[in-house]
C-alpha positions in Angstrom: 0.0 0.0 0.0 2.7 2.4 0.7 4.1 1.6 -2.9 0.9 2.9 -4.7 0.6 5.8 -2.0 4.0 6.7 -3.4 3.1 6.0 -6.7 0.2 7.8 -6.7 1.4 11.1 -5.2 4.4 11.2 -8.5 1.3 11.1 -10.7 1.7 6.9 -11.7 -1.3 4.3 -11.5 -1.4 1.6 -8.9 0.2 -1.4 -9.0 -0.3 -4.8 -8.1 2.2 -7.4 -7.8 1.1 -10.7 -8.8 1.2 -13.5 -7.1 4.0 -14.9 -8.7 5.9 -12.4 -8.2 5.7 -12.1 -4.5 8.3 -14.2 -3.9 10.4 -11.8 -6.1 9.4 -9.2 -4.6 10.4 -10.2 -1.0 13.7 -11.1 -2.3 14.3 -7.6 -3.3 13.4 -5.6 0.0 16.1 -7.9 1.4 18.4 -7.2 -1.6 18.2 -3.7 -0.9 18.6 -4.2 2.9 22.3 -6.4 2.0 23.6 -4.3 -0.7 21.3 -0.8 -1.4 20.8 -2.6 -4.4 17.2 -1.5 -6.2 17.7 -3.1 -9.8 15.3 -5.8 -9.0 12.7 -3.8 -7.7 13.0 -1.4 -10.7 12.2 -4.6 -12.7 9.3 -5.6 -10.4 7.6 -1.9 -10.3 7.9 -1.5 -13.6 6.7 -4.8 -14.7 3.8 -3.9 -12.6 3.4 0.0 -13.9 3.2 -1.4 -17.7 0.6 -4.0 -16.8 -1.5 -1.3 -15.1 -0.9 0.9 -17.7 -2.3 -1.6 -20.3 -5.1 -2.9 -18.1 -6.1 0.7 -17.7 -6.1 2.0 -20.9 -7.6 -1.8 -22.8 -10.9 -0.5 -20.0 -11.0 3.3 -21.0 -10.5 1.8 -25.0 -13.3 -0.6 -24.4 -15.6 2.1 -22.6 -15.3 4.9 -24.8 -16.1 2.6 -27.4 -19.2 1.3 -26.2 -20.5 4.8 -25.0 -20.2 6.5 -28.6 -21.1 4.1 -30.8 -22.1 6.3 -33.2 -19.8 8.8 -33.4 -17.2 9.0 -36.8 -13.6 8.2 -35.8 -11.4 11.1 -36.2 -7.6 11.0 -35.8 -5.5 14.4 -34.2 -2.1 14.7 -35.1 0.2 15.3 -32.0 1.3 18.5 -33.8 -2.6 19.7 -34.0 -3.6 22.1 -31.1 -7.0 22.7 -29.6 
């Protein structure tokens, strides 16, 4: 929980670390605790981060969809300004 608080308060989404990876996870708090070492939680968090990121934006994909079914597709170029 701290994790997302942190997360959260730089502006990132969630995370949650799956199962599987708990083990991993572990590992690296003690990692860090032996050597200050952080390149295994970097891997974990971001891991995580992507899979929100994709989870998040698949729903918001899906939902927008479904609420304007009717409205044309239009595409703006990132160089277009409102």
């Amino acid at each position: 929980m701290i994790n997302n608080y942190l997360l959260i308060r730089e502006g990132y989404v969630p995370i949650n670390i799956k199962f599987i990876d708990r083990k991993n996870y572990y590992e690296a708090f003690q990692e860090f605790d032996r050597k200050g070492a952080t390149l295994i939680m970097e891997e974990i968090v971001g891991k995580a981060l992507t899979n929100s990121y994709h989870t998040r934006l698949a729903y918001l994909k899906a939902n927008e969809l479904s609420r304007w079914p009717n409205m044309p597709r239009t595409s703006v170029s990132p160089t277009q300004t409102c």
